[in-house]
C-alpha angles and dihedrals in degrees: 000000000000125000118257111250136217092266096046083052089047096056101045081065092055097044087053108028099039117017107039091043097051094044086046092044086044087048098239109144086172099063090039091055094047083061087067135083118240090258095051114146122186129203118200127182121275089356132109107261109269117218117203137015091270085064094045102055087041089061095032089045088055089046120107139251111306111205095177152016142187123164118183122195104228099181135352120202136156135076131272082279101059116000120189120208115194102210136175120208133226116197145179120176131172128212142163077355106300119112109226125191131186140175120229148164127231147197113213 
């Protein structure tokens, strides 16, 4: 297994801090999926674990309005072969009219 670089580094920030949270914030579900390996799983609080990006954009499609998004990579280790990103999460959502945020951690 090789080493992860500086620009693989680089651009697990990118995937994570940039890329999921505009297509979630834009709504595309397609192009955030299209972020995400075959295998992906997602785990999302107070929900039944979801397998597969079909799953995923089912749940993520039903979601509700996100107002703003803010994901932070924490750590990155691994190798080229399984690389683990530490992130907080930073979220504000709106429904039925209320604006809700909330404050969380995540695994990608």
């Amino acid at each position: 297994m090789a080493e992860l670089t500086s620009a693989d580094h680089e651009r697990l920030r990118e995937l994570v801090e940039e890329d999921w949270s505009g297509t979630a914030l834009e709504r595309d579900w397609d192009a955030t999926m299209a972020l995400c390996s075959d295998d992906f799983v997602y785990l999302p609080p107070d929900s039944p674990v979801l397998h597969g990006k079909e799953q995923a954009k089912a749940f993520l499609e039903a979601f509700p309005t996100i107002v703003a998004l803010t994901q932070t990579v924490e750590s990155i280790e691994g190798s080229t072969e399984l690389a683990l990103c530490r992130i907080s999460i930073q979220l504000t959502i709106e429904e039925d009219g209320q604006t809700v945020s909330a404050n969380g951690k995540g695994l990608g």
